[in-house]
C-alpha positions as a printed NumPy array, in Angstrom:
array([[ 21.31 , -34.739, -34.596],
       [ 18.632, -36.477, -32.587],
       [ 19.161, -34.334, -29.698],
       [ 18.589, -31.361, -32.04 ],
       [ 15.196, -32.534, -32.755],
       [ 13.751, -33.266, -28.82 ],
       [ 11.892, -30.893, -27.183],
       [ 11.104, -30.896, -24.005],
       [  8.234, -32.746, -22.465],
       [  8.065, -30.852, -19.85 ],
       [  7.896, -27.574, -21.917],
       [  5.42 , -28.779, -24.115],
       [  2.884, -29.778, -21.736],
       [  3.626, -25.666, -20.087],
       [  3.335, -23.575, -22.569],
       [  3.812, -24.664, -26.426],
       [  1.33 , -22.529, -27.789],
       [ -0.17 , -25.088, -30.262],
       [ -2.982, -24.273, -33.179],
       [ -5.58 , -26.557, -32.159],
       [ -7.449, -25.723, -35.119],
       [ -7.139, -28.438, -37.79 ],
       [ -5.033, -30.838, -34.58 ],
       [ -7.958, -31.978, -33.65 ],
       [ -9.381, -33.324, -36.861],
       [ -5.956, -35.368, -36.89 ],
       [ -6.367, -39.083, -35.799],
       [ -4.689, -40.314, -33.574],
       [ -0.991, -42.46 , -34.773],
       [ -1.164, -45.984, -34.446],
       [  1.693, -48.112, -33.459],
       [  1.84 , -50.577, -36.303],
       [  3.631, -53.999, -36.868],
       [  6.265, -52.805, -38.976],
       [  7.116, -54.409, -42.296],
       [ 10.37 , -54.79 , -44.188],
       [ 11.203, -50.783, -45.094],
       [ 12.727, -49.945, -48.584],
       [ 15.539, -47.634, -49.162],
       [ 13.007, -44.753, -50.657],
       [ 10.418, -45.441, -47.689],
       [ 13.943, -44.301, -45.332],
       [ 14.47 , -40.823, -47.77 ],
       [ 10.647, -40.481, -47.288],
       [ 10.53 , -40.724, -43.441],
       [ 13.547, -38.691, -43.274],
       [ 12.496, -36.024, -45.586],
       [  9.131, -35.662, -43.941],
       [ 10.905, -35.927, -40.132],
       [ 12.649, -33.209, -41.079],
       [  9.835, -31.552, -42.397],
       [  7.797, -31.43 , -39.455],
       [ 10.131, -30.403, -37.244],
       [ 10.735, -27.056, -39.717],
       [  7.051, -26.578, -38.988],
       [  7.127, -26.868, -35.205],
       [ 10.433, -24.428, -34.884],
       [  8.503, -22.072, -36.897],
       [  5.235, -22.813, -34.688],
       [  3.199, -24.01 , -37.499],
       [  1.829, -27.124, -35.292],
       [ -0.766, -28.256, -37.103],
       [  1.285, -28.643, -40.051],
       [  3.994, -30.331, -38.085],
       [  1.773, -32.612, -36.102],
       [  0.033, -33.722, -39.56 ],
       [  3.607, -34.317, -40.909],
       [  5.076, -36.5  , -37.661],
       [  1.866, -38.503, -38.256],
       [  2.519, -39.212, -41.922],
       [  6.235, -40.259, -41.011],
       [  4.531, -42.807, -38.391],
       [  3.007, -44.083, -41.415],
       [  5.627, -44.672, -43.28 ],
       [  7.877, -45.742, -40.354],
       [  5.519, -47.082, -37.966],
       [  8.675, -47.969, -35.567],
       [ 10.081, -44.814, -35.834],
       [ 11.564, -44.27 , -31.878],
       [ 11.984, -40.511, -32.733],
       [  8.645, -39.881, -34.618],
       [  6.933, -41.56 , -31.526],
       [  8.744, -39.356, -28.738],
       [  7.024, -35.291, -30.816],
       [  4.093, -37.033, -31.243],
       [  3.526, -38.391, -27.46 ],
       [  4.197, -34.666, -26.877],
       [  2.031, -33.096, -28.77 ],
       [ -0.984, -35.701, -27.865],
       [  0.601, -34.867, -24.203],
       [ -0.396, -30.884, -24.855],
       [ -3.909, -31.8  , -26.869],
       [ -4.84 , -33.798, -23.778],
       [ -4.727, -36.927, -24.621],
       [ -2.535, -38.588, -22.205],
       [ -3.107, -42.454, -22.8  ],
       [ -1.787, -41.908, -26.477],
       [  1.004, -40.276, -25.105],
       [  1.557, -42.91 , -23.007],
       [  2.128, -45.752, -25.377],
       [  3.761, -43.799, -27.752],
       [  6.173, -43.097, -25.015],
       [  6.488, -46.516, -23.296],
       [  7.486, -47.765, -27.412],
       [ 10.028, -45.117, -27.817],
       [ 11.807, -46.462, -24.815],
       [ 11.068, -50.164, -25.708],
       [ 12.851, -49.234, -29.414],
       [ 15.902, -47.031, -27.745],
       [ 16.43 , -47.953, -24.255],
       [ 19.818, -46.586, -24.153],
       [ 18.286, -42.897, -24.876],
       [ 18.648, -40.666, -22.003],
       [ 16.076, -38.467, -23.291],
       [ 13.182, -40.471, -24.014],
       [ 13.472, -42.384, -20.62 ],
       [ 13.92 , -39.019, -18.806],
       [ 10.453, -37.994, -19.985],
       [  9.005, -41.475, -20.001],
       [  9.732, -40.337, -16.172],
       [  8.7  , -36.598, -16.021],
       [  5.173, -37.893, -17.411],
       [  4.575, -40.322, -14.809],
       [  5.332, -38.046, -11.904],
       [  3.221, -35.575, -14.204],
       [  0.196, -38.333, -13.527],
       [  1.203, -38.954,  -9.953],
       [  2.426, -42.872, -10.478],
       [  5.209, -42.379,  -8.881],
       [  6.259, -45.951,  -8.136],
       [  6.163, -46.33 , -12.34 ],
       [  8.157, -42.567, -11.902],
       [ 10.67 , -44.214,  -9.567],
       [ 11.376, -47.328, -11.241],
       [ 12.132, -45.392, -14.607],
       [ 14.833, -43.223, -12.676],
       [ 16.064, -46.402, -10.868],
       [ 16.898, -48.374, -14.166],
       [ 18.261, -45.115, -15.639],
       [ 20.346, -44.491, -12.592],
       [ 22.155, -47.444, -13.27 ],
       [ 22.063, -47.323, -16.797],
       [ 23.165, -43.961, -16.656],
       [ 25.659, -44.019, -13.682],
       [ 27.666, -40.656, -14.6  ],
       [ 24.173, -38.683, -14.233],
       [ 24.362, -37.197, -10.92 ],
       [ 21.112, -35.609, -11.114],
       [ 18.719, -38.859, -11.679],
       [ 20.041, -40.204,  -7.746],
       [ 18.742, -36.369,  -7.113],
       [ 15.337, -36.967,  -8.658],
       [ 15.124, -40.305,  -7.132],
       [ 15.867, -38.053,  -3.666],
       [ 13.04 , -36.026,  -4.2  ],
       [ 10.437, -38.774,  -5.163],
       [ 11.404, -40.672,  -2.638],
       [ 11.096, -37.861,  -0.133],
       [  7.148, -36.984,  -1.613],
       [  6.62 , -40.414,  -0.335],
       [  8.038, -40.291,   2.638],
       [  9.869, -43.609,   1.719],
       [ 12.816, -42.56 ,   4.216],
       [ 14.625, -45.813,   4.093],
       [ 15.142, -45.926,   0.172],
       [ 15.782, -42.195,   0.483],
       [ 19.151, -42.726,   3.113],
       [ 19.968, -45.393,   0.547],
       [ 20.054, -42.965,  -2.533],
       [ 21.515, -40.501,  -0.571],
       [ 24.652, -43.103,   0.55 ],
       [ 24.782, -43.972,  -3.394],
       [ 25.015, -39.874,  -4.12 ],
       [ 28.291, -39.715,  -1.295],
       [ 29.459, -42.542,  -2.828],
       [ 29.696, -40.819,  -6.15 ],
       [ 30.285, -37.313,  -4.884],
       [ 31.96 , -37.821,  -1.66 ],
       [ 30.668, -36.871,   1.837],
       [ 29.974, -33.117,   2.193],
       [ 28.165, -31.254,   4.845],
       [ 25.366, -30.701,   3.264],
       [ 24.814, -34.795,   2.406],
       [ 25.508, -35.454,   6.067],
       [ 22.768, -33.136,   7.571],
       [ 20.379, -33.987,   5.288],
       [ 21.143, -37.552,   6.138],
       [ 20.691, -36.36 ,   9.88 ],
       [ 17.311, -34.484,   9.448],
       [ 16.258, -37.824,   7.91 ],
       [ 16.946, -40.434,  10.505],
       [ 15.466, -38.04 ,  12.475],
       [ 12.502, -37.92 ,  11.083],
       [ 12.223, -41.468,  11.128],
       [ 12.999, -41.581,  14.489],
       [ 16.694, -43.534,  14.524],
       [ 18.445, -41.323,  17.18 ],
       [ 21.114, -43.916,  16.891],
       [ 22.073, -42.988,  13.491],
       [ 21.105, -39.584,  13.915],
       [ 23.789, -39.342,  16.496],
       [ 26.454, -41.351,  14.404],
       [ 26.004, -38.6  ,  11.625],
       [ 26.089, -35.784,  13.426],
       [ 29.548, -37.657,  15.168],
       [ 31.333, -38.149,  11.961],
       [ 30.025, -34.065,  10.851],
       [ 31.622, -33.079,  13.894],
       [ 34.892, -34.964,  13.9  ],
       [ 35.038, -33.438,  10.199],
       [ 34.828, -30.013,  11.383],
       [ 35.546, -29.493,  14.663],
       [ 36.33 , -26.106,  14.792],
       [ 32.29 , -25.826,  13.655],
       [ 30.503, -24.336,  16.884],
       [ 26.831, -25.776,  15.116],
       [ 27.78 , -29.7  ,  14.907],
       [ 29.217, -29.414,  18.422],
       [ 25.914, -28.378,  20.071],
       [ 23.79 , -30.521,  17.575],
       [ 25.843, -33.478,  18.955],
       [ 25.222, -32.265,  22.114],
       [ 21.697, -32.26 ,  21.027],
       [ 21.96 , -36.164,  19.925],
       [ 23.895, -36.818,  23.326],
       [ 20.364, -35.495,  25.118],
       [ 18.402, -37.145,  22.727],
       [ 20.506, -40.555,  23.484],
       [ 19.737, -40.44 ,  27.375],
       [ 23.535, -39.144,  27.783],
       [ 23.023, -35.849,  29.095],
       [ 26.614, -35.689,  31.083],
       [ 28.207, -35.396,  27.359],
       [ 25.346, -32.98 ,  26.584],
       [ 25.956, -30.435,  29.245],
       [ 29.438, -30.684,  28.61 ],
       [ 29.347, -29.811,  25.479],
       [ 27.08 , -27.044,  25.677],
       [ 28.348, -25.296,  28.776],
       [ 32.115, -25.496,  26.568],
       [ 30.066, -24.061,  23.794],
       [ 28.815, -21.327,  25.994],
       [ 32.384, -20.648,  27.16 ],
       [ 33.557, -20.121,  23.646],
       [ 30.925, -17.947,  23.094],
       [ 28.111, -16.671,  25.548],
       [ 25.722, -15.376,  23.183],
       [ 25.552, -18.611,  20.978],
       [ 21.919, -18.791,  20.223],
       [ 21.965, -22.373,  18.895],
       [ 23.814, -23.291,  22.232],
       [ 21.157, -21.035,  24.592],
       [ 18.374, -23.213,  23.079],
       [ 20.385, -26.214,  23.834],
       [ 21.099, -25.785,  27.542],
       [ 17.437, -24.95 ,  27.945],
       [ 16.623, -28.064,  26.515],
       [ 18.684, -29.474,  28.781],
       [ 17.732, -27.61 ,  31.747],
       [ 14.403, -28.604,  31.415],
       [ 14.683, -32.067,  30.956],
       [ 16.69 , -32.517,  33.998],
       [ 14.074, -31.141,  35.726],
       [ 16.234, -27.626,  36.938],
       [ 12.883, -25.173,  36.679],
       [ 14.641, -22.393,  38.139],
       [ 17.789, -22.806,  35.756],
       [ 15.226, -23.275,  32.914],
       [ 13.838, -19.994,  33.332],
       [ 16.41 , -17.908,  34.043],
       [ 18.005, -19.882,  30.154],
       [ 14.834, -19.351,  28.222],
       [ 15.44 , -15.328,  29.487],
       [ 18.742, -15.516,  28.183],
       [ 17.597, -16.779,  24.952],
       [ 15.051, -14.175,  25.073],
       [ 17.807, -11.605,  25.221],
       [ 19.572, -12.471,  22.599],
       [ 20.197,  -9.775,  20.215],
       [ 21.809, -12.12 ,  17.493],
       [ 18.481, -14.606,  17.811],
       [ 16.09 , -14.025,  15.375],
       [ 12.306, -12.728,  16.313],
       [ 10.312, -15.583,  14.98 ],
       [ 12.821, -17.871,  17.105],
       [ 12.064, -15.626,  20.189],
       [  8.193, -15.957,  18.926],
       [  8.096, -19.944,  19.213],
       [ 10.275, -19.753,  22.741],
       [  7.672, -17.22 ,  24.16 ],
       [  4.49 , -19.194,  22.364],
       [  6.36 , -22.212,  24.419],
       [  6.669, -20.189,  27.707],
       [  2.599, -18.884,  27.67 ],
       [  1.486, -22.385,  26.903],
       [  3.289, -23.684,  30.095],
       [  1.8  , -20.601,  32.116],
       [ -1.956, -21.546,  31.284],
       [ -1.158, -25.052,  31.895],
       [  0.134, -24.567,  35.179],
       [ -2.579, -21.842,  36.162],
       [ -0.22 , -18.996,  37.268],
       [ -0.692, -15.559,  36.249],
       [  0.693, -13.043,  33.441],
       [  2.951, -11.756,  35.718],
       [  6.175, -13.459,  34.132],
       [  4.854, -13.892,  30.943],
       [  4.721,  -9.432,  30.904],
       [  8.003,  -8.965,  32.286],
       [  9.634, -11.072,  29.838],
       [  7.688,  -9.61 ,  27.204],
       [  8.196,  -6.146,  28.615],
       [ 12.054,  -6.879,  28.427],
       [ 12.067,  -8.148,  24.984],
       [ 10.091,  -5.071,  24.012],
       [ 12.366,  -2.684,  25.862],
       [ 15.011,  -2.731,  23.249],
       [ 15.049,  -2.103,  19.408],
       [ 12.988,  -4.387,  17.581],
       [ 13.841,  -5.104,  14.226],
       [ 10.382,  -6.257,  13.141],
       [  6.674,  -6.329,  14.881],
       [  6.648,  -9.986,  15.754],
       [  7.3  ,  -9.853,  19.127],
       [  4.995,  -6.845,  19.719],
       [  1.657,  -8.549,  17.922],
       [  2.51 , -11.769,  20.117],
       [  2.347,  -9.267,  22.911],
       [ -0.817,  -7.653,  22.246],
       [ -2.793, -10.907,  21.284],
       [ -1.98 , -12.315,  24.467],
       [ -3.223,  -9.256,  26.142],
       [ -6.128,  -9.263,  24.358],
       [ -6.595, -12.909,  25.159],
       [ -6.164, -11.924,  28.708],
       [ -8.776,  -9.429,  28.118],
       [ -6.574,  -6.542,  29.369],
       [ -7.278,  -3.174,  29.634],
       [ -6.798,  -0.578,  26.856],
       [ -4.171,   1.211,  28.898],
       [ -1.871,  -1.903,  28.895],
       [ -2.041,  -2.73 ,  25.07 ],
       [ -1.363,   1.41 ,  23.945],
       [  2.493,   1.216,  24.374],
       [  2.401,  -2.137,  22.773],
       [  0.958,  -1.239,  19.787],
       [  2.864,   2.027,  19.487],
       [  5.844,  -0.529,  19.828],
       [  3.784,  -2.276,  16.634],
       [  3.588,   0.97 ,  15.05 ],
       [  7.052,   2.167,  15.236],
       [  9.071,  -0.467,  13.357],
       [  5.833,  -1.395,  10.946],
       [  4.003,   2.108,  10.516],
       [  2.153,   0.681,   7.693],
       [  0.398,  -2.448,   9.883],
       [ -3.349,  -1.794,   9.195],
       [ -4.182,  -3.825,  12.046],
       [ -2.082,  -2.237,  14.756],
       [ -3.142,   0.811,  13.961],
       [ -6.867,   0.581,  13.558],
       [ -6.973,  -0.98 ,  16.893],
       [ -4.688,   1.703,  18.252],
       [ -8.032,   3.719,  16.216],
       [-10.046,   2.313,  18.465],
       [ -9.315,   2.901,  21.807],
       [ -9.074,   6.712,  20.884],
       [-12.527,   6.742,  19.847],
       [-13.789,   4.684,  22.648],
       [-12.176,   7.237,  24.841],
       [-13.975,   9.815,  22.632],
       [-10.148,  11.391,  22.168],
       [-10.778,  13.036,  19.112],
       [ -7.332,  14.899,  19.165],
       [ -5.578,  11.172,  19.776],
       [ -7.823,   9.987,  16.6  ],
       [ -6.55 ,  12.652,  14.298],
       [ -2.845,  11.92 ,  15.481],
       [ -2.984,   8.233,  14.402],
       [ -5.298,   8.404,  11.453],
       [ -3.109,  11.286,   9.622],
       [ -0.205,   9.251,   9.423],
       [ -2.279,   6.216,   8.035],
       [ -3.781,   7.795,   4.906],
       [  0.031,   8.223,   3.901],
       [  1.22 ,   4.633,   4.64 ],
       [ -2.358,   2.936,   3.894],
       [ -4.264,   5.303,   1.026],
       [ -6.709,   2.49 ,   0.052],
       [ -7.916,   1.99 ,   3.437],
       [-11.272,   3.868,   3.225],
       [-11.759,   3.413,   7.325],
       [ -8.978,   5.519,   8.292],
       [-10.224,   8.42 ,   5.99 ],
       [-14.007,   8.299,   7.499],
       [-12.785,   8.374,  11.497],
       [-10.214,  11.282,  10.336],
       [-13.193,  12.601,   8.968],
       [-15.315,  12.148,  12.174],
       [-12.523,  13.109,  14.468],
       [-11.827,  16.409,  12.566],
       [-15.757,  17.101,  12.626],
       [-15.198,  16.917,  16.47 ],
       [-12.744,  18.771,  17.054],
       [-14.468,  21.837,  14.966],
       [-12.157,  21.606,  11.705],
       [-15.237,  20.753,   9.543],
       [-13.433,  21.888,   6.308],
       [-10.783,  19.621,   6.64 ],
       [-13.047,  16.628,   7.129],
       [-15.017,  17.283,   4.212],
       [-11.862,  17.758,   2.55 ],
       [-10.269,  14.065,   3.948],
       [-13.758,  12.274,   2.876],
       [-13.646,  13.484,  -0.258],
       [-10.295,  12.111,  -0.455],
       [-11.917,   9.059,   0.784],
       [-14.186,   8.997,  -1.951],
       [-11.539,   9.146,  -4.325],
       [-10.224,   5.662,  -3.377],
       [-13.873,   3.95 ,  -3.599],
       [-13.335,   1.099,  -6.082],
       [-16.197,  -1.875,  -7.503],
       [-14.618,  -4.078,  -4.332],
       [-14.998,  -1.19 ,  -1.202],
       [-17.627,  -1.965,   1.254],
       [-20.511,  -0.229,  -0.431],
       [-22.497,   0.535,   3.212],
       [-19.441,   2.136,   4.209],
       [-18.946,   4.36 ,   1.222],
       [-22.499,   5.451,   1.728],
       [-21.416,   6.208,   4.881],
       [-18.813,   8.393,   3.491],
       [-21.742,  10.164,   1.193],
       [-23.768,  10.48 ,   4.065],
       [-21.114,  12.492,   6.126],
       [-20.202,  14.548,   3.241],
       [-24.149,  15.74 ,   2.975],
       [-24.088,  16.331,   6.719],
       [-21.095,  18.817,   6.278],
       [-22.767,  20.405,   2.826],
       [-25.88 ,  20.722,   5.557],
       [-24.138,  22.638,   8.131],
       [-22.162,  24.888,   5.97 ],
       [-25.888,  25.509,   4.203],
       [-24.881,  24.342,   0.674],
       [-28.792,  22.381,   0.047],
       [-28.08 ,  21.671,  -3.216],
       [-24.275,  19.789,  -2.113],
       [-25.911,  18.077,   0.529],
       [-28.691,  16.292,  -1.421],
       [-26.324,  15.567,  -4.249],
       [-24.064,  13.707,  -1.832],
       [-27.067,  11.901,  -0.37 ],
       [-28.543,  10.682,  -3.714],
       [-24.788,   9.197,  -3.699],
       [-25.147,   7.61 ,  -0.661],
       [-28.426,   5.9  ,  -1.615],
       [-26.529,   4.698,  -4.553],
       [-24.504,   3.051,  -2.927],
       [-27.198,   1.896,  -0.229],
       [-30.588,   2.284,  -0.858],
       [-31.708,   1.045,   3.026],
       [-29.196,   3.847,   4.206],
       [-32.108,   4.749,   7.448],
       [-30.275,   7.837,   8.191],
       [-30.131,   9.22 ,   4.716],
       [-33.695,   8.784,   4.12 ],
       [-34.694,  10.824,   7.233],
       [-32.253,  13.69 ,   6.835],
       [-33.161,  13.813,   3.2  ],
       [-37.031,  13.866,   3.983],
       [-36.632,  16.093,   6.948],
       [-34.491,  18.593,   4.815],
       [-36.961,  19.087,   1.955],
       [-39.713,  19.229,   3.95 ],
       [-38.205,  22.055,   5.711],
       [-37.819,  23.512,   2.286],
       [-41.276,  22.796,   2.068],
       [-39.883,  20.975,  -1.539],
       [-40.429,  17.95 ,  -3.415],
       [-42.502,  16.768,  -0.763],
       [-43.699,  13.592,  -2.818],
       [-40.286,  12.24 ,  -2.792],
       [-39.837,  13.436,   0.417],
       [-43.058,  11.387,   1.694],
       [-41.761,   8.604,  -0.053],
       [-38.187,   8.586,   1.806],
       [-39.54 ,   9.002,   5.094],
       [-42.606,   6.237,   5.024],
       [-39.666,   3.63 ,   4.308],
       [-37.745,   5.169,   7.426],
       [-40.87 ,   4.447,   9.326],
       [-41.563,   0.881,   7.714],
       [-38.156,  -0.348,   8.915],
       [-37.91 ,   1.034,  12.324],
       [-42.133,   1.63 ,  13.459],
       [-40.83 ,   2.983,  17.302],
       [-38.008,   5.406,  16.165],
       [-39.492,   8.814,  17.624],
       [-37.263,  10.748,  15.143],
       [-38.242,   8.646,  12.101],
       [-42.417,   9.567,  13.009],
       [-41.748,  12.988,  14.081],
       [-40.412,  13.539,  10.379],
       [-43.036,  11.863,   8.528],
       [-45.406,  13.244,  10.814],
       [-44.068,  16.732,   9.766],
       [-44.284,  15.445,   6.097],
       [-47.727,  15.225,   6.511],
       [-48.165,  18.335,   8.132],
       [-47.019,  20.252,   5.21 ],
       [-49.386,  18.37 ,   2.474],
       [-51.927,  19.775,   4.718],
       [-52.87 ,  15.62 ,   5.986],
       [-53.052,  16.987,   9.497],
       [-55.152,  13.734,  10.5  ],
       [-52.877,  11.235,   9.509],
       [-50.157,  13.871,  10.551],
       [-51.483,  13.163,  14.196],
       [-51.185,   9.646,  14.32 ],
       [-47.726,   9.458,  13.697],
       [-46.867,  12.34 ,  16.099],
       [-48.974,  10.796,  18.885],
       [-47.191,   7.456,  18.011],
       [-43.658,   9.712,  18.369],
       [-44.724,  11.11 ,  21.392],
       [-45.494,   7.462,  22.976],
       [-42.208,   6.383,  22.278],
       [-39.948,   8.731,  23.499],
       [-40.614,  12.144,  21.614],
       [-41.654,  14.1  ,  24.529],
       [-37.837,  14.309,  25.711],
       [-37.117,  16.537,  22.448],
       [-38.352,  19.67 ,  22.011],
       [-38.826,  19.568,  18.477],
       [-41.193,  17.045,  18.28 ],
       [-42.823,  18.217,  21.183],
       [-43.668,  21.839,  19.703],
       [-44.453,  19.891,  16.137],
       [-47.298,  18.338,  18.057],
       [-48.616,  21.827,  19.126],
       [-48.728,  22.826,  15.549],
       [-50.281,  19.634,  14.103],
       [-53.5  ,  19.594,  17.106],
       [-53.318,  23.522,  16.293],
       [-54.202,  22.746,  12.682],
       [-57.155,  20.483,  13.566],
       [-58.676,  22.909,  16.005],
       [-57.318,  22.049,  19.175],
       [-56.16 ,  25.291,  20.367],
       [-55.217,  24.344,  24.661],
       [-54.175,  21.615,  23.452],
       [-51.736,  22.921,  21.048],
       [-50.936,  25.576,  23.866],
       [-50.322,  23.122,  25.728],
       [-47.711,  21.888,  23.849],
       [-46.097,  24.971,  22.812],
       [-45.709,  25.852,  26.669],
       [-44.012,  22.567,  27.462],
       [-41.354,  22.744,  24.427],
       [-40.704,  26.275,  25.508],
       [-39.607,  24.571,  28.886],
       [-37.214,  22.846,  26.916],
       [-33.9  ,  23.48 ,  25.882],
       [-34.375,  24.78 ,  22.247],
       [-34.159,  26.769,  18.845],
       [-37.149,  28.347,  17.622],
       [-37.762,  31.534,  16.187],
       [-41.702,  31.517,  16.056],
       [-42.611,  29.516,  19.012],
       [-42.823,  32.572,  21.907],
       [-44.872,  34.16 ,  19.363],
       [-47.28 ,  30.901,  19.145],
       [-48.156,  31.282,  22.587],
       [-48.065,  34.931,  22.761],
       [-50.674,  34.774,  19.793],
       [-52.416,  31.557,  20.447],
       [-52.206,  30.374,  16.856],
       [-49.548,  28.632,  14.668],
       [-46.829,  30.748,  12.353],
       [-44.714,  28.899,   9.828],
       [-40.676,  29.44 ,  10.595]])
């Protein structure tokens, strides 16, 4: 009956969803001296024990805590009552209560399983493990037929790297359960790891005279032969290994081990290929031999050369994932290779992991730096399929449609883009994506599209430079809203004072509020720093000195922009008629 009435420790202190409400008006039960109990005080604790736990199955907590607490009082050594109440204290966070209601549970029953089991769980809970250890020691004995206690011990021992205590459980867990394979390597990693090659080598000894027909214990022997300055029996036993079975992986590594401890460089290399061929080796296996076989190369100072053919060879047969490529390219981009070298690699990346963002947006990259537009739109269609929430690949789609003339298909792959904007996306870049979009609306001559989509993009950034300018520029050529359009542009010029483009348009601003004074300043300041290479601006200065009465000098002007390449459809007639006409 009493195990009917444990819960869990454990589960309490994960999940029990107890109603603090009233709990925490409770206080706390008191382990009392206990005096001489009557019959009806028994009934009373019983009835009320029983009680409470009726409440707690039905999740009324409160209630059930309240009730355990009362049956304390009446039975203030009550073993059981102690054990739900250390759990529920346990769960309202009070762990020292817990704690002595636990330790006097145990003191009452030492012989129950279940109260010492989670006398244990909460101390490893608390990280005392040595109090956590000595609990499953005295149960271990007390409780011989419990395999799983020498397993807990196994794994506290093990978080404390107590190795010697942990061979010792592990002898006691044979003892009970016999010697299995998976006892005597664990046994064999161990001594290992504390650095007994001695007993390392007499367990893997015994594994393989168990199984001898077991390719794996044979070469790990060999292994602890090498390991045990006794490489004669080491070669042996790999080279009859290799006999058995050439393409033994396990036994590859070996012999290359061997190889180069002896010294045998040549023989080394040409073993490490082998194990680079291996078609039954995994690729993160084939990783650490080839991170091994670069290191050694920049240590010794040679060059890629071997280091690309083996990784050239690897990459010359089917890959089952992109780990070897990606090794590949990052050491040619630590090598600082050129583009031309890491294409094929990253195709290689590409073609058994089409979905690697990485891969492909450096694959991205050298298109564009190459100005290959065509190449662009190749890799990015593919990646809006296998990466839609990747708001890069849209925008250079975008761009690379744009320059290869299909302008209605970029607008219509940003404003897919757009779609896939959430609160987390880069918000320059989306304003990037509003700016294009307004650039397209622009050129197809939708106004209205175009400044919607660049009130977007100031959303989104309200420093956006290039917005600003196109926006002023625009409705000044509309010869509209030239407040706001003032407004835009002075903030272009406030951030960048020496852009030519950014003066000529607030110069032109200016120009068109009829401020042809202050107009001038700005479009000699243009002019200083760079303006007289574009036509526009040039011819804008013409019409500015034109307006304050400088006529040769605005002729002047005129003359020099008609020199230049450019689109105008009033400027012959400026000169022809010496004055200024409006487009």
């Amino acid at each position: 009956m009493k195990q009917q009435l444990i819960i869990s420790y454990i589960f309490v202190v994960l999940g029990i969803g107890l109603s603090t409400t009233s709990c925490g008006t409770h206080k706390a039960a008191q382990v009392q001296p206990v005096s001489q109990l009557t019959e009806a005080d028994y009934r009373r604790h019983d009835y009320y024990f029983l009680e409470a736990t009726r409440q707690r199955e039905a999740g009324n907590h409160a209630d059930a805590l309240a009730l355990y607490e009362h049956c304390l009082g009446i039975n203030p050594q009550s073993a059981a009552v102690m054990y739900e109440l250390a759990q529920y204290y346990a769960f309202l966070q009070q762990p020292e209560r817990s704690r002595i209601l636990l330790e006097k549970a145990v003191e009452l029953q030492p012989d129950n399983f279940w109260y010492r089991q989670t006398l244990g769980a909460y101390y490893r809970s608390i990280k005392e493990m040595d109090k956590a250890i000595a609990v499953y020691e005295e149960m271990s004995t007390q409780f011989p037929a419990r395999g799983e206690l020498l397993m807990m011990l196994m794994d506290l021992y093990s978080q404390q790297k107590d190795y010697p205590n942990l061979i010792k459980t592990l002898d006691r867990l044979e003892v009970k359960e016999g010697k299995s394979e998976q006892l005597s390597m664990e046994k064999y990693r161990i001594y290992l790891q504390m650095g007994d090659k001695e007993n390392a080598f007499r367990e893997m000894e015994n594994l393989s005279k168990e199984y001898p027909n077991d390719v794996r214990y044979r070469v790990m022997l060999g292994d602890s032969y090498l390991d045990n300055e006794r490489p004669d029996e080491a070669y042996a036993i790999f080279q009859a290994a290799l006999a058995e079975d050439p393409e033994n992986a396990q036994a590859q590594l070996s012999m290359a081990s061997y190889y180069e401890r002896m010294g045998m460089d040549s023989l080394f290399y040409l073993q490490q290929e082998a194990v680079l061929m291996n078609s039954k080796l995994g690729s993160s296996v084939k990783a650490e031999v080839m991170r091994r076989i670069i290191l050694q190369n920049e240590q010794t100072g040679k060059d890629s050369t071997r280091v690309l053919q083996l990784f050239d060879r690897m990459l010359s047969v089917p890959q089952e994932d992109a780990t070897i490529a990606t090794l590949c390219y990052s050491y040619m981009q630590h090598k600082q290779m050129d583009d031309s070298v890491g294409v094929p690699v990253l195709e290689k990346i590409l073609e058994v992991e089409p979905d690697n963002i990485a891969a492909r947006y450096s694959l991205l990259m050298v298109a564009v730096r190459k100005n290959d537009y065509a190449e662009a739109v190749r890799i990015c269609e593919p990646a809006i399929q296998y990466n839609p929430e990747e708001l890069a690949f849209y925008y250079y789609l975008g761009i690379s449609y744009f320059q290869v003339e299909r302008n209605l298909d970029a607008l219509a792959v940003l404003q897919k883009g757009v779609t896939q904007v959430t609160p987390e996306s880069d918000k320059k870049l989306v304003s990037d994506f509003y700016t294009f979009i307004g650039d397209l609306h622009h050129s197809m001559e939708k106004q209205e599209a175009c400044y919607e989509a660049y009130d977007s993009a100031l959303v989104y950034n309200p420093d956006n430079i290039g917005v600003l300018n196109n926006y002023a520029y625009f409705l000044s050529l509309e010869r509209r809203n030239l407040d706001k359009a003032e407004e835009m542009s002075f903030r272009t010029v406030k951030a960048e004072p020496k852009n030519d483009t950014y003066l000529d348009t607030y110069a032109w601003i200016l120009f068109e509020k009829e401020r042809y004074t202050e107009a001038r300043i700005y479009i000699d300041e243009a002019m200083k720093n760079g303006g007289g290479e574009s036509a526009t601006i040039v011819e804008h200065s013409g019409d500015i000195y034109y307006m304050l009465g400088e006529v040769d000098k605005a002729l002047e002007f005129w003359k020099q922009a008609a020199g230049m390449e450019h689109e105008s459809t009033t400027l012959e007639r400026k000169i022809k008629l010496k004055k200024y006409i409006k487009e």
